[in-house]
C-alpha positions in Angstrom: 110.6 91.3 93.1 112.5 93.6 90.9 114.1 96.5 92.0 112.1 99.7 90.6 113.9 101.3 87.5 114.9 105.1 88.2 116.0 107.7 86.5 119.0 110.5 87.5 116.2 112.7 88.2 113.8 110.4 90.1 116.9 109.4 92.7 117.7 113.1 93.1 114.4 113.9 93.3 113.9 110.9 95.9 116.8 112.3 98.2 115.7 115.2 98.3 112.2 114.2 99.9 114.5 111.9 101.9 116.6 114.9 103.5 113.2 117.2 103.9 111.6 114.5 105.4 114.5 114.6 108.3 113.4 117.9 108.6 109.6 118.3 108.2 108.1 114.5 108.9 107.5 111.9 106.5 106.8 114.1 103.3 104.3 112.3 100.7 106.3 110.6 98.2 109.6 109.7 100.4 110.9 106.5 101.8 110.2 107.8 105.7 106.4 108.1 104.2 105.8 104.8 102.9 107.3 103.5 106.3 105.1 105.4 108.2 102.3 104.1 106.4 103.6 100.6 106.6 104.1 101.2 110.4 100.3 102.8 111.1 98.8 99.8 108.9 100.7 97.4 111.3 99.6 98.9 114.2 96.3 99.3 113.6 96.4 95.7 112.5 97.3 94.4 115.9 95.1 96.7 117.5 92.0 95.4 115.1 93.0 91.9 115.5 92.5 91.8 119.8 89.1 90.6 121.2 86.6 93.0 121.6 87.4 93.3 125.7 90.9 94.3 125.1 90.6 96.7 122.1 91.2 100.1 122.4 88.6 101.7 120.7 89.7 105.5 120.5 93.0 103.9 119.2 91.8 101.7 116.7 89.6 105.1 115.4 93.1 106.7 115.8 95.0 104.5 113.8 92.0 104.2 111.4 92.2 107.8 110.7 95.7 108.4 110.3 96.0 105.0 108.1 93.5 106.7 105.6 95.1 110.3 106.1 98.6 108.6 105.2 97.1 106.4 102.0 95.5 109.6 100.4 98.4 111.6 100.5 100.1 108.3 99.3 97.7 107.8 96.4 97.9 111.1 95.2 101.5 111.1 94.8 101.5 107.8 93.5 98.8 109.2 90.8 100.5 112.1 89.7 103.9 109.9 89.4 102.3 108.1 86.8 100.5 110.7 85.3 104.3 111.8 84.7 105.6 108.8 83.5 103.0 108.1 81.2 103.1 112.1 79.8 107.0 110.9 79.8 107.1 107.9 78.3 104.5 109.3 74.9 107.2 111.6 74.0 110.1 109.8 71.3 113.1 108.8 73.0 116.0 111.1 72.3 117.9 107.9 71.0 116.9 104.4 70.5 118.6 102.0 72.8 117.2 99.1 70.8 114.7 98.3 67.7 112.0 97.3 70.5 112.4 100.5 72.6 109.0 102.6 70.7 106.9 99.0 71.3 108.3 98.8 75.2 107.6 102.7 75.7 104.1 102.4 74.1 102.9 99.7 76.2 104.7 100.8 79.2 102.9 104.4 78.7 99.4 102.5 78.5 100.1 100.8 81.7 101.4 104.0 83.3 98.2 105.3 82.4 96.1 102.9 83.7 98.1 102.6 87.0 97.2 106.8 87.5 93.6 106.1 87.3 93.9 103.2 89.4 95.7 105.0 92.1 92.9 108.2 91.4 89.8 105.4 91.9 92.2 104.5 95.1 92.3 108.2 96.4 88.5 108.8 95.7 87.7 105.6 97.9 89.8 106.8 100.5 88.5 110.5 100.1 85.0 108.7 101.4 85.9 107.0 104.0 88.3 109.3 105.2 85.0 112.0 105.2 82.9 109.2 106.4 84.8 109.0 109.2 85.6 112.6 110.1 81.3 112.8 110.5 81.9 109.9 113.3 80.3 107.7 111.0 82.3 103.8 110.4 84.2 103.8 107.2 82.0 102.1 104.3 83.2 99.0 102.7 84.3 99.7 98.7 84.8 97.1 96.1 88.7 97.4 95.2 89.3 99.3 92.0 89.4 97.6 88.6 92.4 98.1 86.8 91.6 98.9 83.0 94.4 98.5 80.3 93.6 100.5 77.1 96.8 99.7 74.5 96.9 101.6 71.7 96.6 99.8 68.3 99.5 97.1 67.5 100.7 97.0 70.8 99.8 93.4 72.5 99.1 93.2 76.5 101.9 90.5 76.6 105.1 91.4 75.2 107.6 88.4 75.2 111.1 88.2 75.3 112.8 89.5 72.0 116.5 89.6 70.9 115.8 92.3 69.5 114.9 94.1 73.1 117.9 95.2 75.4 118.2 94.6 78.8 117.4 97.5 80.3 114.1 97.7 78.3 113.4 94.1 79.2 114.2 94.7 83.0 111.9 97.7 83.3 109.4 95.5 80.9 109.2 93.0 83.6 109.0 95.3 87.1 106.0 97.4 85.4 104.1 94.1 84.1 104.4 92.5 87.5 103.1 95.2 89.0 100.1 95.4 86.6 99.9 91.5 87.4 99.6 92.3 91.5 96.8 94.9 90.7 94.9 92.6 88.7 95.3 90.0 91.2 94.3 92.2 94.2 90.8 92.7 91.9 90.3 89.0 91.3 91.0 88.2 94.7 88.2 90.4 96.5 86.1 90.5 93.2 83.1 92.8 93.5 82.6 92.6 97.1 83.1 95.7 99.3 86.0 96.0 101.2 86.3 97.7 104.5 89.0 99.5 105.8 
């Protein structure tokens, strides 16, 4: 996988969270977040996947609850992230690095866009069950989101290799389009069907 592409201000921005989240907890946003969430899903995981005898129910609510608590607060940072990117990434470039830069910005920008509504469908699911849950009632099952691609006119979905592209634009080309790839695959793989927590 390729290393996500990050501007002076996103790392600052990112150690900062970092050194608050020493401080405070994991913060939304910061690497001690996303590892607590990655921690909780594992637990609750292992907890799930014992036969019924051995399960600990109040746990497994516990970890259920916390799981959906940590991806909320996950997808709404991951939404207005994008949101930012994409606001970013419509504005002209204060210099061209290459004569494929406006093309690689455009199409990025689209799938910035629909990445924010993806992660906002993500946070509305979660919203439900999360409330669903909070009523002592079990988490429904939702279909996983679609993710929907509008490009503007002239700029194709696939954008192949170019001499005339540099390779910093290519780079950050690839990570974003993977990542669209993974979405879409995450849709195709559950389809329609419902999905429970």
């Amino acid at each position: 996988m390729y290393p996500e592409p990050e501007s002076v201000l996103e790392r600052a921005a990112s150690w900062l969270l970092e050194g608050l989240s020493l401080l405070f907890g994991p913060i939304p946003g910061s690497k001690a977040h996303r590892e607590a969430f990655i921690r909780v899903v594992k637990q609750r995981n292992d907890e799930k996947s014992k036969p019924k005898g051995q399960r600990n129910e109040a746990r497994l609510l516990q970890l259920t609850t916390q799981l959906l608590r940590l991806r909320l607060e996950r997808c709404q940072v991951l939404q207005q992230t994008f949101r930012a990117r994409h606001q970013l990434f419509l504005q002209p470039p204060d210099r061209e690095c290459c004569s494929d830069c406006l093309l690689v910005r455009q199409r990025l920008a689209a799938s910035f866009q629909a990445t924010a509504a993806w992660y906002e469908s993500w946070e509305q699911i979660t919203s439900q069950q999360l409330q669903a849950m909070q009523r002592g009632e079990p988490a429904p099952a939702m279909p996983v989101p679609h993710f929907e691609l509008h490009l503007p006119p002239g700029v194709p979905e696939q954008l192949l290799p170019s001499v005339d592209r540099c390779s910093r634009c290519q780079h950050t080309l690839d990570y974003y389009l993977h990542q669209e790839q993974e979405r879409q695959a995450a849709k195709a793989a559950h389809g329609d069907e419902p999905v429970s927590v």
